[in-house]
N, C-alpha and C positions, 0 to 999 in steps of 0.2 A: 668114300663117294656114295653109297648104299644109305649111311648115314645122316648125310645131308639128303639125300632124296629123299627118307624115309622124315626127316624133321619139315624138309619143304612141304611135302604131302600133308601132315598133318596140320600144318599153320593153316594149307587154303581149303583143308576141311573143316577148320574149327569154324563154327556155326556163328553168321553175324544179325545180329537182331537189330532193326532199324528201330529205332526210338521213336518214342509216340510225338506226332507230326503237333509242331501248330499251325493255326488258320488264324489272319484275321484279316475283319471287316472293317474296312474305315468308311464312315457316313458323315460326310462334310454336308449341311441341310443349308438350307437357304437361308443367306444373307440380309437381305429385307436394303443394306447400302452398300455402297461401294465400300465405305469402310469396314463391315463384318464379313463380305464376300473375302476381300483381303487378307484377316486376320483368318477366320476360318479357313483358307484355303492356305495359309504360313502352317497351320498349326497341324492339318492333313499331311501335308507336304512333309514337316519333321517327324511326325510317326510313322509314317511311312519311310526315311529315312534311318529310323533309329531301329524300323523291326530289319528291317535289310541287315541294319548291322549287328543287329543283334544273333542273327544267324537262321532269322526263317526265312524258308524258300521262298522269291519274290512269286510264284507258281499261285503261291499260296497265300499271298495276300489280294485282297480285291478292294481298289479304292473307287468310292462312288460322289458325286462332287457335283455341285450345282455348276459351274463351269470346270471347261479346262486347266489342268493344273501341267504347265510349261515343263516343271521341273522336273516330274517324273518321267520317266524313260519308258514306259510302258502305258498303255491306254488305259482311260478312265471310261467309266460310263455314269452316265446321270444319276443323280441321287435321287429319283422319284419312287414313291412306295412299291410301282410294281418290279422293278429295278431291284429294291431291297429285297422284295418276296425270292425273287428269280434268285439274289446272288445265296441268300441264305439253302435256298434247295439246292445249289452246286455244291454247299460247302457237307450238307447233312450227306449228297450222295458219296461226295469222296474221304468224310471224315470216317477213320478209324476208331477202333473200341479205344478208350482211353487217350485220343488225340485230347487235346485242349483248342478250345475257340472261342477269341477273343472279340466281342466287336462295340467299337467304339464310336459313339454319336460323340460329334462336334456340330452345335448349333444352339439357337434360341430353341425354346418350348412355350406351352402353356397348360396350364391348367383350367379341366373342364367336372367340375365337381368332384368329387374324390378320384378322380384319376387326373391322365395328363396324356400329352402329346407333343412327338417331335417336329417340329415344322418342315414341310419340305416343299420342293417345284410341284405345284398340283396340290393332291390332296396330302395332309398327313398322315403319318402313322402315331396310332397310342399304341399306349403300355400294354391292352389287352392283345394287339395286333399282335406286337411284336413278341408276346409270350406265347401265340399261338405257333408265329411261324418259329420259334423254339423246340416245342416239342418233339421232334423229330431228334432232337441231337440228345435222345437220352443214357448214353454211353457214354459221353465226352464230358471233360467238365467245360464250363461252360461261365465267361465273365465277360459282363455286361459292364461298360462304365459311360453313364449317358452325362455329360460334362455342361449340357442346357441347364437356360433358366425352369423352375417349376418342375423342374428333374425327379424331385422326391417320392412322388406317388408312383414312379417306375420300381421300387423296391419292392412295396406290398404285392405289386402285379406277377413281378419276374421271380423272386424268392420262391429257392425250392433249393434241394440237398443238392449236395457238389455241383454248388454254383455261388460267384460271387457278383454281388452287385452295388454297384459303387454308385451313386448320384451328387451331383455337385450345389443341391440342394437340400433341406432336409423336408421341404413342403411344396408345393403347389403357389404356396401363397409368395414365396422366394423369387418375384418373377422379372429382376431386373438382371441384365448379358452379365454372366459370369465370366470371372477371371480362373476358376478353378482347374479349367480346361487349359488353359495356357501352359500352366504350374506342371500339370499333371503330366504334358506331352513333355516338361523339359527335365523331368526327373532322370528320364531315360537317356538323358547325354548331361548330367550334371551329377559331380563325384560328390556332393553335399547327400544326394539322397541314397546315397550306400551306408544304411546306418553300421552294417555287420561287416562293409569293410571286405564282402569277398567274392567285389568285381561284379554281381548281379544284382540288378532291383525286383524287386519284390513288389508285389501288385501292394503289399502294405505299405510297403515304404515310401512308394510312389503317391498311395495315399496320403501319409504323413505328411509329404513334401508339400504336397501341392494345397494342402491344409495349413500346414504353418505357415509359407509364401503368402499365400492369398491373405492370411488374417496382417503380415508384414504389410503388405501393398497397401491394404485398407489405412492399417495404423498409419503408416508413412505420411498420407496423405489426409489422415486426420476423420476418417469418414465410416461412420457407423458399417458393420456386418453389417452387409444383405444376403449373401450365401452361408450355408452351413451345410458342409458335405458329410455325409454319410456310407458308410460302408457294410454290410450284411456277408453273413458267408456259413454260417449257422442253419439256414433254411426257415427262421421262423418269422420272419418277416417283417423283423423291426433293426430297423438301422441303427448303429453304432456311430457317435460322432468323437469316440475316440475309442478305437479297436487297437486291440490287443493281442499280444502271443497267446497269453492268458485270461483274457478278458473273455466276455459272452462271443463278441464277433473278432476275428483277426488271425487265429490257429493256422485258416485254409490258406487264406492272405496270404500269408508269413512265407509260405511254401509256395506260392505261383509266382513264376519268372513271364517276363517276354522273352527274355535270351533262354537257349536253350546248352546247355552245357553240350561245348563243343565234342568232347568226345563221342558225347551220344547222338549227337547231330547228325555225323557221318556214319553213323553204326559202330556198335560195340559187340564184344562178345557178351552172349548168353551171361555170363558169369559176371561180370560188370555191371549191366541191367538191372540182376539180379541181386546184386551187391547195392545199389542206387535205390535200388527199391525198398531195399530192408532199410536203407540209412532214413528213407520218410517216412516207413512206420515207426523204428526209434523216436524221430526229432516229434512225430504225432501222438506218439504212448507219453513223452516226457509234459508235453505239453495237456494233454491231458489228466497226465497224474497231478502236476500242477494246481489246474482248475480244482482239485478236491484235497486241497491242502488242508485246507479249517475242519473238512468235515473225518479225514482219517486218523488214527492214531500216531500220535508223532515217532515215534519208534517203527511202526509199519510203513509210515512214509519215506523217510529218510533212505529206508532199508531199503526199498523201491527205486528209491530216486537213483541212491550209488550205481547201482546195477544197472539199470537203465544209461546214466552215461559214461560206468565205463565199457557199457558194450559199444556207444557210440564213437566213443572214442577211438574203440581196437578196428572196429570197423570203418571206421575215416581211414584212417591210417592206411589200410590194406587198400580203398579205393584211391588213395593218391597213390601206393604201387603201382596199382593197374595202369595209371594213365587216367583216372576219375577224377 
């Protein structure tokens, strides 16, 4: 009996680490017709949808919306720039060291000389703005995917280290209603863009998806690319329009989910955590050693490389024990 008290005891003192939180913002902008009101507000409505189920706390999502959106259970508020100032300083006061925060424009854009701007009720906001009201979250990582026309010049603005920035654009001059945005929201409940197969999407794969659909849609219907999306996560300010595990952009990608692995969702032990965390310095040393294939000695690489995964290996293995 002493026994079992003395095991109980120790279970509800073993120490539970709540896992780094996500946030996100959804910014449905202004429609300009009844037809993009519409669509943009289908396309709010299923990200919002799909982060629920993906397992972030609705607490923690904040949707902002040119009208009412019926289908959410929870209130929206207007999508006008002082609205986005406001939600984004909620998000910096409650975000944690190493949270992740996602926020996602759904709308038209324009472009106003080398830079750009996302349309909203009232005035806009551009890329300077929305990098300003950024700063504040410089502990968190941080991925922007602005899914507007003329999207592009959002990358030079926003780019900066651990952070990923995705536009559905590669220019300014790209300024007819993208489709990229559509792709991009249905990655997240479509088993086609699981390219690895293991039940989560990846803020890269999600980019993949919604990149090859889009250039489908185009083809199908026989009509020249007018978008070309791009993805950055590198910090140096030039967009990739086809990133990589390996490649200059796509490493960070490769590793950011919207779903949050359930066991860490609800809190894990220390030791788990800890064990999660070694597994993404592995899967980022590999990837790494990679990018300097050509330039190490083949014998010295190799030798690197084994070792590298099979520690990743021995260490999966122990996190699927756990419950990982």
């Amino acid at each position: 009996m002493r026994v079992c008290a003395l095991l109980l005891f120790c279970l509800l003192a073993t120490p539970l680490v709540q896992a780094a939180q996500h946030h996100l913002l959804i910014i449905s902008g202004i429609g300009g017709t009844d037809d993009y009101r519409e669509v943009f507000a289908d396309r709010a409505t299923r990200l919002y949808e799909s982060a629920v189920k993906a397992g972030i706390d609705a607490g923690n999502i904040i949707l902002l919306s040119e009208t009412d959106l019926p289908d959410i259970s929870r209130s929206q508020r207007i999508s006008d720039k002082p609205t986005i100032l406001q939600a984004l300083r909620e998000i910096d006061a409650r975000a944690q060291v190493d949270d992740r925060v996602f926020v996602v424009l759904i709308g038209h854009g324009n472009a106003r000389g080398d830079s750009a701007t996302f349309n909203l009720p009232g005035p806009d906001i551009s890329a300077a703005e929305l990098a300003t009201a950024l700063t504040g979250l410089q502990n968190q990582l941080v991925i922007i995917v602005n899914t507007a026309s003329s999207s592009g010049p959002f990358i030079d603005a926003l780019s900066a280290d651990n952070r990923i920035v995705i536009t559905a654009t590669s220019n300014g001059r790209e300024y007819h209603a993208t489709l990229f945005g559509d792709y991009f929201v249905d990655a997240f409940a479509e088993s086609g863009a699981d390219m690895d197969k293991d039940e989560r999407i990846s803020m890269l794969e999600a980019f993949a998806f919604a990149r090859r659909e889009t250039r489908r849609a185009y083809d199908s219907e026989k009509q020249l690319l007018t978008e070309h999306a791009l993805l950055d996560d590198n910090g140096d300010g030039e967009g990739s329009l086809a990133p990589g595990e390996f490649e200059a952009d796509g490493a960070l990608a490769k590793r950011v989910y919207l779903q949050q692995p359930p066991s860490l969702a609800l809190g894990a032990s220390a030791q788990l955590v800890t064990m999660m965390q070694r597994k993404q310095d592995l899967e980022q040393s590999i990837g790494e050693l990679k990018r300097q294939r050509e330039i190490l000695p083949r014998t010295d690489y190799y030798a690197r490389l084994e070792e590298l995964l099979v520690d990743l290996a021995l260490l999966s293995r122990e996190i699927r024990a756990q419950g990982g």
